[in-house]
C-alpha positions as a printed NumPy array, in Angstrom:
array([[125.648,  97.552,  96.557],
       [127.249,  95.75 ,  99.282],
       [124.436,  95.936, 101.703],
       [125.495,  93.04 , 104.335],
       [128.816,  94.237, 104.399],
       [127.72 ,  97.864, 105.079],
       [125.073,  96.308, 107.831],
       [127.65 ,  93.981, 109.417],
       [129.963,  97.673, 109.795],
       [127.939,  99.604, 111.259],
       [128.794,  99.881, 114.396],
       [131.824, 101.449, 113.256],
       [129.9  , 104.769, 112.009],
       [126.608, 104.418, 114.148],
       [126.406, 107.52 , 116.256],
       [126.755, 105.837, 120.082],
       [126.302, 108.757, 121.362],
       [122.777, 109.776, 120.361],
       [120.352, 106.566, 121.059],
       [117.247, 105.356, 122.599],
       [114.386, 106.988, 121.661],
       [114.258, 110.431, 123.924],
       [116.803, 112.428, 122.019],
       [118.904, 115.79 , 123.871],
       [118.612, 118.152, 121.295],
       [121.828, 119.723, 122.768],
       [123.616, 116.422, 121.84 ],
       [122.688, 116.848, 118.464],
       [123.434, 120.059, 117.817],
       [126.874, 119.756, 119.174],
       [127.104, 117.316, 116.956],
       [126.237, 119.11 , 113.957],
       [128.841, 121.721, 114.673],
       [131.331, 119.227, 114.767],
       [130.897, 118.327, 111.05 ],
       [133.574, 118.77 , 109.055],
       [133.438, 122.219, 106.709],
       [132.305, 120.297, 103.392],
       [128.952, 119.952, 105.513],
       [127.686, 123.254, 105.219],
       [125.717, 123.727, 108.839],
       [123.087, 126.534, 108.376],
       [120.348, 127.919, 110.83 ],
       [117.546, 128.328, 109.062],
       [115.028, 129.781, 111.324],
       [113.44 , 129.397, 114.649],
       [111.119, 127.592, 116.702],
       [108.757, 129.265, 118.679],
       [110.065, 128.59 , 121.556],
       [113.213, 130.301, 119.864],
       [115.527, 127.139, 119.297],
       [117.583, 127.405, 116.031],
       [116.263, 124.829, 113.341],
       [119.504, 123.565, 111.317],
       [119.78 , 122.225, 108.077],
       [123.133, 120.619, 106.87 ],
       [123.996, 120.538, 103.335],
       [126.704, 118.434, 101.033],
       [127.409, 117.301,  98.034],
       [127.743, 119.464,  94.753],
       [125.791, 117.161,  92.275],
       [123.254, 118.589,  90.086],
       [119.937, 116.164,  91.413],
       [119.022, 118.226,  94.602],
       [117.571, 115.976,  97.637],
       [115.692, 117.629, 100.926],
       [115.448, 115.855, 103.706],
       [113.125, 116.814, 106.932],
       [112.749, 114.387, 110.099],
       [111.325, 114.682, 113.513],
       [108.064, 116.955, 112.571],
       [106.597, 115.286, 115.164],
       [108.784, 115.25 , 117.828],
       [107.975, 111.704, 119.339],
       [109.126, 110.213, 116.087],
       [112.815, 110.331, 116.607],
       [114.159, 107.264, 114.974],
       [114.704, 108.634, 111.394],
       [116.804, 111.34 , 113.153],
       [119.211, 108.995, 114.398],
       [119.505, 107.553, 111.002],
       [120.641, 110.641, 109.699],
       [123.23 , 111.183, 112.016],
       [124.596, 107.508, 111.009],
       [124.401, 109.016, 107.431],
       [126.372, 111.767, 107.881],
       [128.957, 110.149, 110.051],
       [128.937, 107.381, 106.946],
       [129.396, 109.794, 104.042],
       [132.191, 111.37 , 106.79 ],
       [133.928, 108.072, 107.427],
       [134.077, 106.853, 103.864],
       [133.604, 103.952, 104.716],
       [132.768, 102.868, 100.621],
       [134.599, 105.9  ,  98.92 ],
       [133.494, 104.815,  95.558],
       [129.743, 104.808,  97.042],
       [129.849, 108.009,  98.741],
       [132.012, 109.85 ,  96.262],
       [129.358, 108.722,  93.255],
       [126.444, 110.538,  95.879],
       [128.255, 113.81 ,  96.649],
       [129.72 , 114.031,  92.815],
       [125.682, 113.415,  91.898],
       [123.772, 115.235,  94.249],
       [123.247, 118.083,  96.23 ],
       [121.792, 117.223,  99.832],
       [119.955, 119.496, 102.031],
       [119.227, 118.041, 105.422],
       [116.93 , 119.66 , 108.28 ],
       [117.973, 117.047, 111.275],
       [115.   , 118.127, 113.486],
       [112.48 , 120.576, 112.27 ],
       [110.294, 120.591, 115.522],
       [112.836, 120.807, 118.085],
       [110.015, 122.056, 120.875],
       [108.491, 118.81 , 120.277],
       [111.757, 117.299, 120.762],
       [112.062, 118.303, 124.261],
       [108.207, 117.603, 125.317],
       [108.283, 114.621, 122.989],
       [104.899, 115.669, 121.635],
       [103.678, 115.348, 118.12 ],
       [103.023, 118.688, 117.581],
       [104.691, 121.91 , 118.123],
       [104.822, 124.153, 121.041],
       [101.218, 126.013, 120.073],
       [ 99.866, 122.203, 120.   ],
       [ 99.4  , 122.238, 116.218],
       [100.542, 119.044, 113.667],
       [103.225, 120.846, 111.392],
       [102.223, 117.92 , 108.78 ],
       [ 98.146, 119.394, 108.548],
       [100.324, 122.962, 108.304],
       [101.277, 122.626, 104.494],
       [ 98.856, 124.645, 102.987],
       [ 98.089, 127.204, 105.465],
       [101.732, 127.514, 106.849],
       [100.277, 128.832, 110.782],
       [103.759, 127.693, 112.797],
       [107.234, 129.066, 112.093],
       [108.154, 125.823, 111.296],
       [106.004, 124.916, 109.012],
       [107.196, 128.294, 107.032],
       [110.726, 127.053, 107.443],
       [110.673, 123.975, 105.548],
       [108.674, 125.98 , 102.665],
       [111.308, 128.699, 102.608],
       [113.945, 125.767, 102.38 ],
       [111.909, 123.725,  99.706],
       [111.666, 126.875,  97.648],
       [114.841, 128.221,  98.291],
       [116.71 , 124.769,  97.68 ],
       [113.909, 123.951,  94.447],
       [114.781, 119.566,  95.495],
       [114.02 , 117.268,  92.493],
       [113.01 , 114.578,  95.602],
       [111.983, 115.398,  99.052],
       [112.548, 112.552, 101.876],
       [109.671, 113.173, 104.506],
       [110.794, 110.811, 107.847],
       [108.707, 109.66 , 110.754],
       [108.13 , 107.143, 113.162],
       [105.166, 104.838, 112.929],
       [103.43 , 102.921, 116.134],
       [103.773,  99.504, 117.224],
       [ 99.927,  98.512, 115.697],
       [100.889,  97.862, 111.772],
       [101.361,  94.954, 110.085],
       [103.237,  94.613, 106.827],
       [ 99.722,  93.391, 104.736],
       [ 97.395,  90.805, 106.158],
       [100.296,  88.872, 108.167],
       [102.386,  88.242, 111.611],
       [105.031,  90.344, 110.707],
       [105.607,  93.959, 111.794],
       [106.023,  96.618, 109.188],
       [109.573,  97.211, 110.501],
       [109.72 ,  99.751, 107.549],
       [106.681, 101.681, 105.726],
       [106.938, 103.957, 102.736],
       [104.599, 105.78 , 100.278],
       [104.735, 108.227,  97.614],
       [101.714, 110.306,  98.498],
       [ 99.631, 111.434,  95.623],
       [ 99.674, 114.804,  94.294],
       [ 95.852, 115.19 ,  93.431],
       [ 92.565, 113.606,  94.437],
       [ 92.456, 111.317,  91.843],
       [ 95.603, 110.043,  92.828],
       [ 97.041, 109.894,  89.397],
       [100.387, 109.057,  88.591],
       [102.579, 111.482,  86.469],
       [106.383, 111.468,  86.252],
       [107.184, 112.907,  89.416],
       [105.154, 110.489,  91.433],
       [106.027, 107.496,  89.011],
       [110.042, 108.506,  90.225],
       [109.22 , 108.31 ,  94.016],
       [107.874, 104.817,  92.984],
       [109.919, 103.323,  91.244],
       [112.789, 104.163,  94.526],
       [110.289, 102.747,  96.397],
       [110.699,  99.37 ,  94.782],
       [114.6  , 100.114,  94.998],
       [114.358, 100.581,  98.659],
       [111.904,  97.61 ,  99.571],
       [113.835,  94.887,  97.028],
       [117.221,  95.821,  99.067],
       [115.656,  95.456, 102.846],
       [114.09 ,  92.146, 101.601],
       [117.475,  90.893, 101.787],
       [117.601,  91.612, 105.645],
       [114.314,  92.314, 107.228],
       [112.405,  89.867, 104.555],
       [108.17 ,  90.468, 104.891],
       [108.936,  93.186, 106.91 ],
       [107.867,  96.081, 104.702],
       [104.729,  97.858, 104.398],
       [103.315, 100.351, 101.89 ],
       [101.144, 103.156, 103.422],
       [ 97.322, 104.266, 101.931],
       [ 98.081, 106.789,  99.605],
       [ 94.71 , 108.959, 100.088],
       [ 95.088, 112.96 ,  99.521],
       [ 95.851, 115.902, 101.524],
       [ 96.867, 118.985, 100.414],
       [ 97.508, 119.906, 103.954],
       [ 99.772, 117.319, 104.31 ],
       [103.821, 118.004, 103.45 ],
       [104.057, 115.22 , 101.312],
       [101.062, 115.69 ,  99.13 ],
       [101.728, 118.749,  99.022],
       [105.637, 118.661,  97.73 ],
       [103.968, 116.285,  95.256],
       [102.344, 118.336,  94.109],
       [104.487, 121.293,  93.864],
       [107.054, 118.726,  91.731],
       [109.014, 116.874,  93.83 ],
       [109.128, 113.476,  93.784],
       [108.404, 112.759,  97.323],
       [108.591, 110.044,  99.428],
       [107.556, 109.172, 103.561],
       [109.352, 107.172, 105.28 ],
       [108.18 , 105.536, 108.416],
       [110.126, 103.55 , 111.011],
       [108.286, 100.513, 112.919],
       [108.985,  97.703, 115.31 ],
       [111.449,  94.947, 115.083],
       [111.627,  92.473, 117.496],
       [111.597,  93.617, 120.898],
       [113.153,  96.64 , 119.748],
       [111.186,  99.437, 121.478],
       [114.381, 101.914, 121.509],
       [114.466, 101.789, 118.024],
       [117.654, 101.033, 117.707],
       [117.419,  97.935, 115.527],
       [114.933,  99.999, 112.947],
       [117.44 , 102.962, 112.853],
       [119.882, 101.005, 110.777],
       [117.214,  99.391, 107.84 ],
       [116.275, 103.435, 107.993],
       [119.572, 104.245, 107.008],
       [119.865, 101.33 , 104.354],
       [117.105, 103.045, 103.147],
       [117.886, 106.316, 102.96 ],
       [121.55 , 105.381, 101.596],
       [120.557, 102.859,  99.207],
       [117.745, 105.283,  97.772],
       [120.497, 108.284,  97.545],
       [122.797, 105.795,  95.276],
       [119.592, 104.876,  93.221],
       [119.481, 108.658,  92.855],
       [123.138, 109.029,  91.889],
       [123.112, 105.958,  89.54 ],
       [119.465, 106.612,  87.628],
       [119.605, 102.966,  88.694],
       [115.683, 103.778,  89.485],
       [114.742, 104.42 ,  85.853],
       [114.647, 100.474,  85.193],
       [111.97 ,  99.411,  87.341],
       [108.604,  98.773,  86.592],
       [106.301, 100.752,  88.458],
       [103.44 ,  98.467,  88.742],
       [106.057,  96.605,  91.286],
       [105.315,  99.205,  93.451],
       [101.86 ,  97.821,  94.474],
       [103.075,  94.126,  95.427],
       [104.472,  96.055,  98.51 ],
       [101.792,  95.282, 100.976],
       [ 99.771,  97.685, 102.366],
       [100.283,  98.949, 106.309],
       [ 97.122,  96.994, 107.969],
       [ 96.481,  97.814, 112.18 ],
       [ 96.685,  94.299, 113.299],
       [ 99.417,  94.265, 116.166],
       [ 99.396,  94.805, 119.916],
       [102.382,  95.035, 122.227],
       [100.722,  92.551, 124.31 ],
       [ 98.286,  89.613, 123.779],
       [ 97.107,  87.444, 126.709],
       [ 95.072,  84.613, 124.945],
       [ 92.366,  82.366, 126.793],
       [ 92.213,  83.741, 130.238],
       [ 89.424,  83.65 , 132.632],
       [ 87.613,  87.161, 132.621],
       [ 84.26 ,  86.966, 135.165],
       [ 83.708,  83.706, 134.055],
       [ 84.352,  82.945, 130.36 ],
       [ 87.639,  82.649, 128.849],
       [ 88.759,  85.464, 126.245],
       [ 91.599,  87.389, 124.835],
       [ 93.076,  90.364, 126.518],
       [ 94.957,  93.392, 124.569],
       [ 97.424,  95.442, 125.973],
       [ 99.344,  98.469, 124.213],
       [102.43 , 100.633, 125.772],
       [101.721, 104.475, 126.025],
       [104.66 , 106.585, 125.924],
       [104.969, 108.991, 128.82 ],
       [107.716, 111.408, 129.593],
       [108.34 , 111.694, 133.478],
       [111.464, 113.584, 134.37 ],
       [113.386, 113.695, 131.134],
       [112.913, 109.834, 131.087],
       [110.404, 107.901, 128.475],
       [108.116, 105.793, 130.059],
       [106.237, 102.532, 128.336],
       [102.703, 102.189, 130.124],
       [100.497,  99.386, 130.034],
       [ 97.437, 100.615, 129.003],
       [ 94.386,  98.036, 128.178],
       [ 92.61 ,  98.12 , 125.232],
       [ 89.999,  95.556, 125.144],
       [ 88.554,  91.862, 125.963],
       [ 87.057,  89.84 , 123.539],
       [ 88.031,  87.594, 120.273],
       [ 91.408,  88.492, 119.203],
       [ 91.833,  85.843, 116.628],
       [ 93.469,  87.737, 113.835],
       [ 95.411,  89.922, 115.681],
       [ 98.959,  89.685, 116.495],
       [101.217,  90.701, 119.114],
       [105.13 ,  91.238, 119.859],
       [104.627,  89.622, 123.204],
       [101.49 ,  87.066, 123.921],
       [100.961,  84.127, 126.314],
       [ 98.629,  81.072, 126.275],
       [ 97.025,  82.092, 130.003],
       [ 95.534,  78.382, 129.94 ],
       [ 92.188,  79.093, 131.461],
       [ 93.742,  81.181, 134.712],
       [ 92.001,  83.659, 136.018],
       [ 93.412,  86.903, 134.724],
       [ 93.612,  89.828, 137.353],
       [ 94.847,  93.272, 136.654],
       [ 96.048,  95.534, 139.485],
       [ 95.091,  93.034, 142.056],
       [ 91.288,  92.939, 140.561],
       [ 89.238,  90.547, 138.329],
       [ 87.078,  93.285, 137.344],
       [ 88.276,  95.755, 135.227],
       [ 87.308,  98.35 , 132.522],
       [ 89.39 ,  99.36 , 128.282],
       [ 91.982, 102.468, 128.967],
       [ 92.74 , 100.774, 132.508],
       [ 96.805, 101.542, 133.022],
       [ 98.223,  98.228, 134.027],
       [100.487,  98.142, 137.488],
       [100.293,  94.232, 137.581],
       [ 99.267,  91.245, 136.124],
       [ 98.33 ,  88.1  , 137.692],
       [ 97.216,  84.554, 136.039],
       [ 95.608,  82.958, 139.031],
       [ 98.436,  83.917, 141.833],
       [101.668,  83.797, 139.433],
       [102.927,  87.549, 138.376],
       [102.99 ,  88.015, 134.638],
       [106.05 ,  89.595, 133.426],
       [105.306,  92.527, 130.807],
       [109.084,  93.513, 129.299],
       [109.278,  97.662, 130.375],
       [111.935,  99.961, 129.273],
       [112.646, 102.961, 129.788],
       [114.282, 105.307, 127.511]])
């Protein structure tokens, strides 16, 4: 596969339209129903704040693939990565590609499956409860949505897409893990049969092809077990499962950079599908992808002068919505030795005397106005979405 050409194109079928990381759900929808009529757009159910939940399916190939993203609705990115799937497989943009998917498989997609989340840009749903700790007792209307479509729709793999935050590392390094994945165990033991072994091995696919573009940049998640958890629990039900989670790149805090490696992924794992191209790799490969590790702040401040003795400051951005509008707050999170940790912004204060909001005395959880490094105003890089 032709992966640099297909990144170096993609402008031509990323949807513009639908960016940053607040999403309308409005825009999307309309978007949907624009589809063309071989993308088959179906309501399947409702929220409970009575917004229709959509799932979009195409193809007529005998290996049947469900996808599910934004869950949570503050985890938007995979979303948009759909939406630049579709509009590929639309375009054509690599007939022979896309023609080999739909002629192999059979997708199912549910764009957004908490759209009240959505709105709020919450994690959970509009009765405050995680639809991925629903699996097993199925409480939301959601959560009984994606069963009825799993069941209904019987997938041989199930792609289960999220967002991760700005803390992991890819392993024990200074790299972000731009992309994670797992394939979440299906019992205690964490055993691996066939279905699991499958949602390894295009695991390996996946990482080996973003190597080629986002090199170090790819993390593996802990794989402990959760029946209450979708994943687990589609492993366990048969499906070769697999999470994806999109990180930070760069200064990319729209997500707009991730969004394409996202849809590398999921297009390069559909045409391992198609192909059985999967089949050849060795699954003990799996396990040189490092594992996720928590070792990144947004900000770093090293050596400053805090009441008298020089130490490292760390500073993490707190999404807020504020009139429609995502916010990225400074929020402190501690003083002390940061020596391996990492950042995606940090400065060499030099000794200054570090003040925040006009103060040299100041407490963890403090939400950051201003900086100062004796009288010179630090510059923290804010967006808002």
């Amino acid at each position: 596969m032709e992966t640099t050409r297909i990144l170096n194109n993609y402008e031509k079928f990323k949807v513009e339209e639908i960016s940053k990381r607040y999403l309308s759900y409005k825009h999307i929808v309309d978007y949907l129903k624009k589809l063309p009529t071989f993308m088959q757009l179906k309501v399947e159910g409702k929220s409970v704040l009575n917004e229709a939940i959509y799932s979009v399916e195409l193809g007529n190939g005998p290996k049947k693939v469900l996808m599910w993203s934004q869950m949570h609705g503050n985890e938007s990115t995979t979303t948009k990565a759909i939406l630049d799937l579709l509009e590929f497989l639309v375009t054509q943009q690599n007939p022979d590609y896309n023609l080999s998917i739909l002629a192999s498989c059979t997708l199912k997609i549910i764009v957004v499956l908490n759209p009240d989340g959505l709105k709020n840009y919450t994690r959970v749903n509009a009765n405050k409860v995680d639809l991925n700790r629903d699996a097993y007792h199925l409480t939301q209307p959601e959560s009984k949505i994606l069963r009825n479509v799993f069941d209904e729709f019987s997938p041989h793999y199930a792609f289960n897409l999220h967002d991760q935050r700005t803390i992991f590392s890819a392993g024990n390094q200074n790299k972000p893990a731009t992309v994670s994945f797992l394939a979440p165990a299906y019992n205690l033991e964490r055993n691996i049969n066939k279905t699991r072994e499958k949602a390894m091995q295009i695991i390996i696919g996946m990482s080996e092809c973003l190597q080629k573009h986002i090199p170090y940049q790819i993390g593996r998640y802990d794989d402990a077990f959760n029946i209450n958890c979708v994943g687990d629990n589609f492993q366990n039900r048969g499906a070769s499962t697999i999470l994806f989670e999109a990180g930070h790149y760069a200064n990319d805090y729209e997500r707009e950079e991730t969004r394409k490696y996202i849809f590398m992924s999921l297009y390069a794992s559909l045409l391992d599908i198609a192909t059985d191209t999967y089949k050849n790799r060795n699954v003990n490969d799996y396990n040189k992808i490092p594992e996720n590790k928590k070792l990144f702040y947004d900000i770093l401040i090293k050596n400053a002068q805090v009441n008298g003795k020089q130490v490292d400051v760390a500073i993490q951005y707190e999404e807020y919505l504020k009139n429609n509008r995502l916010q990225f707050l400074p929020k402190l999170q501690g003083i002390g030795d940061y020596d391996g940790f990492y950042a995606h912004q940090t400065v060499n204060a030099k000794n200054k005397v570090l003040r925040i909001n006009s103060v040299k005395n100041f407490e963890n959880e403090t939400y950051i106005e201003e900086i100062r490094l004796n009288n010179e105003i630090f510059s923290m890089k804010l967006t808002n979405s």
